[in-house]
C-alpha positions in Angstrom: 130.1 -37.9 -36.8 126.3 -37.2 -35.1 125.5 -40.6 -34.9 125.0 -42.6 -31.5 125.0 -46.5 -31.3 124.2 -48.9 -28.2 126.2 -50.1 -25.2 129.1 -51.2 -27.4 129.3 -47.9 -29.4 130.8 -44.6 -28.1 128.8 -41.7 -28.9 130.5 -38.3 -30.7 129.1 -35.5 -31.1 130.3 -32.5 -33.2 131.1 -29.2 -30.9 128.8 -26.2 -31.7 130.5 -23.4 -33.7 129.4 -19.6 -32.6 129.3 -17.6 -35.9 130.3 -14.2 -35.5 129.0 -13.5 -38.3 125.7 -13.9 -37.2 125.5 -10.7 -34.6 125.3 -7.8 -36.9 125.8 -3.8 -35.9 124.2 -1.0 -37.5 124.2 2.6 -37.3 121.2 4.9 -39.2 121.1 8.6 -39.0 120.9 11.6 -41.2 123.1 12.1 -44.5 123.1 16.0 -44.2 122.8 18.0 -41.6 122.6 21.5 -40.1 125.2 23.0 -37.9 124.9 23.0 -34.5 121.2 21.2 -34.3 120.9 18.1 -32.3 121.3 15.4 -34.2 120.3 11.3 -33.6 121.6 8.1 -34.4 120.1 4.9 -34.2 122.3 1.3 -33.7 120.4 -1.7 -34.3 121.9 -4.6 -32.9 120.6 -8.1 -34.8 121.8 -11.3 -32.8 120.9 -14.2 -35.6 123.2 -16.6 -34.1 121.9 -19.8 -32.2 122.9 -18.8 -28.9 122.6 -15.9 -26.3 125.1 -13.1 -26.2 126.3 -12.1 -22.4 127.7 -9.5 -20.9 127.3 -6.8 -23.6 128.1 -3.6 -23.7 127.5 -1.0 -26.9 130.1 1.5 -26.7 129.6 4.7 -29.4 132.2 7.7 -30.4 130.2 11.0 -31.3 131.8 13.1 -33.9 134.4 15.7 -33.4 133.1 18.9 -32.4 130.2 17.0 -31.0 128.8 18.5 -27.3 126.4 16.2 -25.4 122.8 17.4 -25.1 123.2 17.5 -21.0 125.9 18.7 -19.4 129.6 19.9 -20.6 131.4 18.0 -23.1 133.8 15.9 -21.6 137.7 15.9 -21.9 139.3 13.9 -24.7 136.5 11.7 -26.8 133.5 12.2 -26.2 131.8 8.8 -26.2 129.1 6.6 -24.4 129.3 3.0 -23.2 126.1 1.3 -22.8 125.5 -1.9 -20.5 122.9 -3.9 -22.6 123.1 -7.6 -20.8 122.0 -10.6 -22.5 120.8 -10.2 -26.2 118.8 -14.0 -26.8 118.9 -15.8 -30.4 117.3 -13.9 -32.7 116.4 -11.1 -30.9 116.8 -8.0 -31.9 117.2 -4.3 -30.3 118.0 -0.5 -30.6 119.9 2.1 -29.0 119.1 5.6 -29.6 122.4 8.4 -29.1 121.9 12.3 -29.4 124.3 15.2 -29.3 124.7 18.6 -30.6 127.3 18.7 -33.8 129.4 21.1 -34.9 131.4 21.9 -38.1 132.0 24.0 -41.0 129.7 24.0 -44.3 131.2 20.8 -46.6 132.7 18.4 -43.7 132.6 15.2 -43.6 131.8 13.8 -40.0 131.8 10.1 -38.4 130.2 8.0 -35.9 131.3 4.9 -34.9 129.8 2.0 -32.8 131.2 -1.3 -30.9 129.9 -4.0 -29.5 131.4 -6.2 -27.0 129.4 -9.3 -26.2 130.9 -13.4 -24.4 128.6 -15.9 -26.5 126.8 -17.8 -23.4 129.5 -21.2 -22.8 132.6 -18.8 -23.8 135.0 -17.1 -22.5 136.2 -15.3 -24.8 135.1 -11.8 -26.0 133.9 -11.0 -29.5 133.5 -7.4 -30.8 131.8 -6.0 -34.0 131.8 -2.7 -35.0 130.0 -0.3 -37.2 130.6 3.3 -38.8 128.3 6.1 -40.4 129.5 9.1 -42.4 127.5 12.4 -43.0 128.0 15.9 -43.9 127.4 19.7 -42.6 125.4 21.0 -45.7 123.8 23.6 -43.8 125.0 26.7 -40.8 123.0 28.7 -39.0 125.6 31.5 -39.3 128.0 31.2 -42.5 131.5 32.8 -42.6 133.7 34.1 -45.3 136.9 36.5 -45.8 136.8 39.6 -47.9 140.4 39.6 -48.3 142.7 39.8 -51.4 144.5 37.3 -53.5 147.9 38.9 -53.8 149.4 41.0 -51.3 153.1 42.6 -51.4 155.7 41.5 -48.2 155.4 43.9 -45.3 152.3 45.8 -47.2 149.6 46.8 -44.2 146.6 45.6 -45.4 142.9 46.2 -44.4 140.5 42.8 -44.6 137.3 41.6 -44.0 135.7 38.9 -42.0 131.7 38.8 -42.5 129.1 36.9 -40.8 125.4 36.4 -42.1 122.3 34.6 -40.0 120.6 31.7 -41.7 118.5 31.3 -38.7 114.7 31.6 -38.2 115.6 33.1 -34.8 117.9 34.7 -33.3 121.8 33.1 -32.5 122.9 34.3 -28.8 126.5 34.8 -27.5 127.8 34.5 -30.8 132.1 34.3 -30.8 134.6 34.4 -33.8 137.9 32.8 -34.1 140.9 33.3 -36.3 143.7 31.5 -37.0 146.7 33.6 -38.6 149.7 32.7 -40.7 153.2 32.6 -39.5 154.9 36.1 -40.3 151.4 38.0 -39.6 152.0 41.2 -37.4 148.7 42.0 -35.8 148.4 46.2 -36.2 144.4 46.4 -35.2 140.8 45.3 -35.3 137.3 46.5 -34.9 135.8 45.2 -33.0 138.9 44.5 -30.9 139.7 41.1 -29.4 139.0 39.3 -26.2 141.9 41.0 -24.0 143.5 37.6 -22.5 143.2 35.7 -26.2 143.6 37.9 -28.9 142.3 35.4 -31.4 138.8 35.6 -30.2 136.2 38.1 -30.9 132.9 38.3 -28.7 130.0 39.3 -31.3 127.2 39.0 -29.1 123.6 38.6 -30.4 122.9 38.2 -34.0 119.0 38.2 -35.2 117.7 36.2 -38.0 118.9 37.4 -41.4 121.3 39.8 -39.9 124.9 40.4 -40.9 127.9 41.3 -39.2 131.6 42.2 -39.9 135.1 42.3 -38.3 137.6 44.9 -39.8 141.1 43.7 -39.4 144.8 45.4 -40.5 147.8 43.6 -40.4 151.2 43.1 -42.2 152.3 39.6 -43.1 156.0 38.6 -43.6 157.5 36.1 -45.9 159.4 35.1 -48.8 158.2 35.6 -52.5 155.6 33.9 -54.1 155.0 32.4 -50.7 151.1 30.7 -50.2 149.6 32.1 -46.8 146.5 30.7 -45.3 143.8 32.6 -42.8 141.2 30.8 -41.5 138.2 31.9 -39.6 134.8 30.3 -37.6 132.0 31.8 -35.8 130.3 29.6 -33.1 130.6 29.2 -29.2 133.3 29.4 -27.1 133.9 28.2 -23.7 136.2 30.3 -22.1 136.3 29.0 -18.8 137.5 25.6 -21.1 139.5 27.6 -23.7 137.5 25.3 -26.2 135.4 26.6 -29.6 132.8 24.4 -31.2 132.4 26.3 -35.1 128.9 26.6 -36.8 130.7 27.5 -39.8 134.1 27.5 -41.0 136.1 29.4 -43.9 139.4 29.8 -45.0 141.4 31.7 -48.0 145.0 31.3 -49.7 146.8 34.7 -50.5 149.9 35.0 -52.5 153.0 36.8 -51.4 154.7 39.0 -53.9 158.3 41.0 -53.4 156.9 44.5 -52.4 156.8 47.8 -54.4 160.5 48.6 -52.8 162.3 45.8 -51.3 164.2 46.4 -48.3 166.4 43.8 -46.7 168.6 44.0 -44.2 171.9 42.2 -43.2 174.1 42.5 -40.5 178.1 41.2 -40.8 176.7 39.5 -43.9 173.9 37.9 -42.1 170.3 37.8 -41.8 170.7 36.3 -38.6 173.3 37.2 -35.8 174.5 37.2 -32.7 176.4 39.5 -31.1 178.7 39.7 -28.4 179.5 42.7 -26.0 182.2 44.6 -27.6 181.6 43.7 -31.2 181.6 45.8 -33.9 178.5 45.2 -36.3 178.3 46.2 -40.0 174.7 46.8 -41.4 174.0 46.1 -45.2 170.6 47.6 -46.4 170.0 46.4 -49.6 167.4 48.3 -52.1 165.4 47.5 -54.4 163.0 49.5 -56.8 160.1 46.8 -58.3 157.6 48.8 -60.0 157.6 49.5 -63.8 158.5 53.3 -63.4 161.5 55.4 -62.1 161.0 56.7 -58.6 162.5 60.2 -58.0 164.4 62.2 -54.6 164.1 58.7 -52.7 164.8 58.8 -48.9 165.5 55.7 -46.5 165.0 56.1 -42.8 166.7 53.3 -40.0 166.0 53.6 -37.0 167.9 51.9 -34.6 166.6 50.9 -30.8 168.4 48.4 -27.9 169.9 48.7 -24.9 173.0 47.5 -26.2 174.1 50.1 -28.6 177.2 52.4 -28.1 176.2 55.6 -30.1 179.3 56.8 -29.7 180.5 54.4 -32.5 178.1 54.8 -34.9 179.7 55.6 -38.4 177.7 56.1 -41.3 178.3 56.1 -45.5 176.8 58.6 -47.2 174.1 59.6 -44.5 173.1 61.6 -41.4 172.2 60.3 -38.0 169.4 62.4 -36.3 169.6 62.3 -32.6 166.1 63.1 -31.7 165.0 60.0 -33.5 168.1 57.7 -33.2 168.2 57.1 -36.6 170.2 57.5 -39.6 168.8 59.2 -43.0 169.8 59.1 -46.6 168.0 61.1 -49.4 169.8 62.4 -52.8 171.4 65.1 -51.2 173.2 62.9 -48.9 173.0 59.5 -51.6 173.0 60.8 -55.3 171.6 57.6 -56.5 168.4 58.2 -54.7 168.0 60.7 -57.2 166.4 58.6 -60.2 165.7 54.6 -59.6 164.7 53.0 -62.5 162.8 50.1 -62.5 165.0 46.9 -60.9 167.1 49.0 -60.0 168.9 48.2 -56.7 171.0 50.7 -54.5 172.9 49.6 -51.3 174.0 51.7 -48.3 175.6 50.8 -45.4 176.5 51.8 -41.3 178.1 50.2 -38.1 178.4 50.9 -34.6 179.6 48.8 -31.8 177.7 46.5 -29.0 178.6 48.0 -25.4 181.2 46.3 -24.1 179.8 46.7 -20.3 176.0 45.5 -20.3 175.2 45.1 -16.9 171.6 45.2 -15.8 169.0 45.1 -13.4 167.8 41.9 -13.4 164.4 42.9 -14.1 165.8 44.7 -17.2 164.9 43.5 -20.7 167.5 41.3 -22.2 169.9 43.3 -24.5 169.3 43.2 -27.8 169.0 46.0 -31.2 166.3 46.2 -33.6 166.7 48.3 -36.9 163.3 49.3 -38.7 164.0 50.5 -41.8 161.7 52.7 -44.3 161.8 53.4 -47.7 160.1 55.9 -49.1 160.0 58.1 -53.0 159.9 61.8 -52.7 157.3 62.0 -55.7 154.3 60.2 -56.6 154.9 57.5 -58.8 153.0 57.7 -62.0 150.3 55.2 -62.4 150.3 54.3 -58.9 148.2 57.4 -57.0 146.8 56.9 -53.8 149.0 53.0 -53.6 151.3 53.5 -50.9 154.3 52.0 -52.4 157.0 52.4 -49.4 159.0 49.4 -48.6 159.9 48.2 -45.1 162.4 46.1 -43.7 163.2 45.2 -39.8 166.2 43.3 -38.5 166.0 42.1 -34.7 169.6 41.0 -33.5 170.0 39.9 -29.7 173.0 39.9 -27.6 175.1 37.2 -26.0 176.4 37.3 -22.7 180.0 37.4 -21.5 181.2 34.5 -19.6 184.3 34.5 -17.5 186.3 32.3 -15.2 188.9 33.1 -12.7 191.3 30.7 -11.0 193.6 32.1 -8.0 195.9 29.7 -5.7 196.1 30.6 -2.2 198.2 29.0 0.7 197.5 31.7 3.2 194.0 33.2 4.3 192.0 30.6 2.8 188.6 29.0 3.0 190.7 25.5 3.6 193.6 25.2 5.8 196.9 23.9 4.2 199.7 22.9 5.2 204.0 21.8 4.2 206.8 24.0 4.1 207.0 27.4 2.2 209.3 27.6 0.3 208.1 23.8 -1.4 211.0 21.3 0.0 212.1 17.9 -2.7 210.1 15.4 -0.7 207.6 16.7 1.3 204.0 17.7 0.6 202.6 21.4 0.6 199.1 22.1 -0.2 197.3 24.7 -1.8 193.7 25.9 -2.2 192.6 26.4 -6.0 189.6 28.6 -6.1 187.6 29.1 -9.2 185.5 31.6 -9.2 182.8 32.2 -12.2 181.0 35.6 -13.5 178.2 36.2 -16.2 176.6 39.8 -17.5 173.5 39.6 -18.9 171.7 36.9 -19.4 171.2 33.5 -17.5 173.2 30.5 -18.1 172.6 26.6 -18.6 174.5 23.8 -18.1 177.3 25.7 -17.3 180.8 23.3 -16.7 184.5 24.4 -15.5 187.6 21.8 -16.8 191.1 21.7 -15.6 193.6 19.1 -15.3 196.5 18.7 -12.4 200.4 17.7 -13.9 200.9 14.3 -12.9 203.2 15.1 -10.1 200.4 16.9 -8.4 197.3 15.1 -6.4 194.2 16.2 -5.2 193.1 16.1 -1.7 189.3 15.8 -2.3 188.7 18.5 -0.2 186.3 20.9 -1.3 184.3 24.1 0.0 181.6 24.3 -0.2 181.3 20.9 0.3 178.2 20.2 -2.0 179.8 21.4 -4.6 179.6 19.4 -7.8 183.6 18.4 -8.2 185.3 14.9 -9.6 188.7 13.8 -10.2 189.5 11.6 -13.0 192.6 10.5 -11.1 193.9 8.6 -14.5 193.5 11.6 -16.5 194.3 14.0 -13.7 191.0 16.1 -15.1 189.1 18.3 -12.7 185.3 19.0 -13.4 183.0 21.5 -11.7 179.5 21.2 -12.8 178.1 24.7 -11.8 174.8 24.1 -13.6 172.7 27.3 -13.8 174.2 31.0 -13.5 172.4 33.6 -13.1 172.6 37.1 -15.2 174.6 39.2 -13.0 176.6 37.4 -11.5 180.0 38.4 -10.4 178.6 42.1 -11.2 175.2 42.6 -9.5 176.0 39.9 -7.0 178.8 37.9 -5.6 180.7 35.4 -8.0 179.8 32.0 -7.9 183.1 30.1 -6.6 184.3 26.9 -5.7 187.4 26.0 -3.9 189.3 22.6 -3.8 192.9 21.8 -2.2 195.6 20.1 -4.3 198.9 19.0 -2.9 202.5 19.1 -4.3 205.8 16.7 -3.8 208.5 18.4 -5.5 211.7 16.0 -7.0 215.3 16.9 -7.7 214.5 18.0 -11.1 212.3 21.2 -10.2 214.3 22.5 -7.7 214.9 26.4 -8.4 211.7 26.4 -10.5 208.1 27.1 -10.0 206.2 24.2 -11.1 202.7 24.6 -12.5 199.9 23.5 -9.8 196.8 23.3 -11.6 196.6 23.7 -15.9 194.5 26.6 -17.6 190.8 26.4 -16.1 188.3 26.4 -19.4 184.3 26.8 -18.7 181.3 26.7 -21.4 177.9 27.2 -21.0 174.3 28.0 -23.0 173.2 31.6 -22.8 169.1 30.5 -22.2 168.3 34.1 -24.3 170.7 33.7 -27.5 171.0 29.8 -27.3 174.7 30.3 -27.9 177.7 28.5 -26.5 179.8 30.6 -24.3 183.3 29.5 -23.5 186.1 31.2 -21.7 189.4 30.3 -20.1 192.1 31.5 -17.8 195.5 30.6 -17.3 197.6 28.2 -15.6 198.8 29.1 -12.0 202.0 28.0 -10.7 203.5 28.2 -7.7 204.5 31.9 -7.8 201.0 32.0 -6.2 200.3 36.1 -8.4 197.1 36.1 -6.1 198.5 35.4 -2.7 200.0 38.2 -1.3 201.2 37.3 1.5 203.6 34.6 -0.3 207.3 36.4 -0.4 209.6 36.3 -3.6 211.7 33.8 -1.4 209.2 31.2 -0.9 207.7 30.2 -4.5 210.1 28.0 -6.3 211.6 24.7 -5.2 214.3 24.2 -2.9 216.1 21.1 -1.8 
């Protein structure tokens, strides 16, 4: 109702509607581009509304691996936000953005573009957006692997990464990066790598129409018919920032195949383990010829390397151990099936040796561990396959627990707390006794490392405890002690003091014990996660009565119950 009549008449009139729709956001630029140039967008704001727009603001995201044209490129997105004020009805306007872009040959970038306006008389706040798509059809510099398609498990191989100028002039402070597969072993480059980030290469200054090249070796790891992917870019890098911005970008797939001669290693029939000091370990080496021909006088070489191994205890089948190169060697003299392998064939041989049972280190020691590295090799060219080096290869890498161990000892006399009540223990009255527990770890440093006990029900504990911040509770309905000892060093109790705690507990004997020595504290059990391994250690010790075996000065005549 717009009508409006005389005196008599109230007047309505309909509210006016703000159309959203009518503020429109655009963003032009180029379709294709070249990598690295600068590159410019244009947003056109068109307000076709019937009303002002206040307050607002034109906020645009550059691409990724955009840098602005001044200054560095800022943490996290890199975006603008423009203050543009009032836009009237039908006015329109433009905002120019620039900024150097980044990418590999055939990606697909994005820009994107909001505005934030009040409509004059609201107070609410409106926001259209806009979005433009392009490509990198073009690099300066272009990238690309000559590497190949197939490659055998634990095979060295030799592979190219080329580089080529597109450029009218020449590209200064040129940088490469690679990104690797999992289970690629690094053996050497030329050139070599930056020396604190070894996936970056530094190839300085590269003139116009000029080519360059990185020669890489390498072994990669895996399983059969396993897909592997290598990448590579050339561009800038920031070191100061850690942060690359690629001109070009390239990447290529390789197969894994089982190798020439498989070797695989197993250790107490697993291809992970971990030992324990003391243990006696059984190694499996399992063989495997894969070529299409016999290979002849075959010879397989383990070597074997740790701190950890007792030598003394090394038994071997069918082989020799050479003590200049701590390993052990089979050939066909030793072997007889190494003689002839025919094709598939697969041969097995085997040795053990025991983990030291004392592994005590300096702290600034490496962690004990062993590592076998085995090589398999034929004693005669294999026909058809001259000049191929068709050894196999096989490594196993085993690292060694800790040993953890806890100690409890009563004491009534010469102790850290005083106690007190009659020696021998009387029916009725109270004696008390200090329960020490006292904690010791070889090798490697412990987490979260916890002590449990439990008192009989006749017994009580005094909540006395040395030190005093120890971290001790009583479940007094349970009757369970806990000592949270939290971290334990490596070395404890054997390059340094033990770590102990100490706590009193007190005894009332009844008729019924009399002439026996009545248990004063249950068996003491600790656990705790060796930080090297990630294993769960446990131990426990035994329950201590009042016999008091670690208090010497307590006489035959004054440990068991009298009335």
């Amino acid at each position: 109702m717009g009508g409006c009549g005389g005196a008599n008449f109230i007047c309505y009139r309909q509210p006016t509607v703000f159309r959203s729709r009518a503020v429109d956001v655009k963003i032009e630029g180029i379709s294709e581009i070249k990598s690295g140039d600068r590159i410019s967008w244009r947003v056109k704001i068109a307000n076709q509304s019937n009303g002002m727009l206040e307050d607002a603001v034109l906020v645009f995201n550059f691409p990724n691996d955009a840098s602005p044209v001044v200054g560095p490129r800022p943490e996290g997105i890199f975006r603008e936000r423009r203050s543009l004020g009032g836009v009237r009805a039908g006015e329109s306007i433009a905002e120019n953005f620039d900024a150097y872009v980044f990418g590999g040959r055939g990606t697909t970038k994005k820009v994107s573009a909001v505005l934030e306006y009040r409509p004059a008389g609201a107070s609410a706040i409106f926001a259209v957006d806009a979005s433009f798509e392009f490509s990198v059809a073009l690099s300066p510099v272009t990238v690309s692997f000559n590497l190949p398609s197939d490659l055998r498990i634990g095979q060295e191989v030799e592979f190219e990464v080329n580089y080529v100028s597109q450029a009218d002039q020449a590209l200064a402070n040129l940088y490469s990066q690679m990104n690797f597969p999992d289970g690629f072993e690094f053996v050497s480059a030329s050139p070599s790598p930056l020396p604190q980030n070894k996936n970056i290469w530094s190839l300085g200054n590269l003139p116009p129409a000029e080519s360059g090249k990185i020669k890489l070796k390498g072994k990669v790891h895996g399983a059969d018919l396993e897909s592997k992917i290598f990448k590579a870019a050339i561009g800038i890098f920031d070191p100061a920032k850690n942060s690359f911005l690629a001109y070009d970008e390239s990447s290529q797939t390789i197969i894994l195949r089982a190798p020439f001669l498989s070797v695989n290693i197993l250790a107490n029939g697993s291809n992970e383990y971990a030992a324990f000091p003391g243990d006696t370990i059984s190694f499996d080496i399992a063989l495997r010829n894969n070529l299409p021909q016999e290979i002849k006088n075959a010879s397989l070489e383990a070597s074997i390397n740790g701190n950890a191994v007792d030598f003394a205890s090394l038994r071997v089948d069918s082989g020799a151990f050479r003590e200049s190169s701590k390993s052990v060697v089979w050939n066909s003299s030793t072997h007889k099936p190494f003689a002839v392998l025919l094709p598939n064939q697969e041969e097995r041989v085997t040795f053990s040796f025991k983990i030291k049972s004392n592994l005590v280190l300096a702290t600034d020691a490496a962690r004990p561990s062993v590592r076998i590295g085995a090589i398999f090799n034929p004693g005669v060219v294999v026909q058809g396959f001259e000049g191929v080096d068709v050894s196999g290869s096989g490594n196993y890498e085993m690292k060694v627990s800790s040993k953890l161990q806890v100690v409890s000892r009563a004491l009534y006399n010469n102790s850290v707390i005083q106690n007190a009540g009659p020696l021998p223990p009387k029916v009725g009255e109270e004696t008390t006794y200090t329960i020490i527990l006292s904690l010791a770890n070889m090798v490697n440093d412990l987490d979260g490392v916890v002590v449990k006990s439990t008192l009989p029900p006749y017994m009580s504990f005094k909540n006395v405890i040395q030190p005093a911040d120890a971290n001790i509770s009583f479940e007094k309905v349970s009757g369970e002690i806990v000592w949270r000892a939290g971290r334990v060093p490596a070395g404890t109790g054997f390059l340094r003091p033990a770590l102990e705690a100490a706590f009193q507990v007190g005894l009332i004997p009844s008729q019924n014990q009399i002439g026996s020595s009545p248990t004063i504290i249950n068996a003491a059990e600790v656990s705790g996660r060796d930080t090297f391994t990630n294993q769960t250690l446990s131990a426990r010790d035994d329950p201590i009565s009042t016999d008091l075996p670690d208090d010497p000065s307590v006489t035959f005549n004054q440990k068991k119950v009298v009335r």
